[in-house]
Phi, psi and omega in degrees: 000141155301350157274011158242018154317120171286142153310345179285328183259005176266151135255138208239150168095123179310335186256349143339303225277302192266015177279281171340327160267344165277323159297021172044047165241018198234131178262307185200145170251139171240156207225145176276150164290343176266010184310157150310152175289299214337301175287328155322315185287290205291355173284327220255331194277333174272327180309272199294004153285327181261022196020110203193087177319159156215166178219142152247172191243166185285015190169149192289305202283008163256321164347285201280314178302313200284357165252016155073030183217140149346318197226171197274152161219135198290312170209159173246156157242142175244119201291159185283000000 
């Protein structure tokens, strides 16, 4: 789960998020359920080109709490 996750090993923010994926640094991504589709779709199309698990959470502000920031995020990855 993610909240037991170190913060050391996240990165936040979509676009963090597919740079990391594209650079083979990513272990597993969590995806908020209320995102833009665009995004969501162009997020869930690089996981499964890389078969790269994923979860989603219920919401951009549980997200961003549970990583441990001030503010909502569409997505975290958490690196290898």
């Amino acid at each position: 789960m993610l909240s037991e996750t170190s913060t050391d090993e996240l990165l936040v923010g979509s676009k963090q998020t597919l740079k990391a994926i594209a650079g083979n640094q990513v272990k597993k991504i969590f995806l908020a359920k209320d995102i833009d589709q665009p995004l969501k779709k162009e997020i869930l199309e690089a996981v499964n080109n890389n078969n790269i698990p994923f979860e989603i959470v219920e919401s951009k502000n549980e997200l961003g709490r549970i990583c441990g920031i001030d503010v909502s995020a569409a997505s975290a990855a958490l690196l290898k």
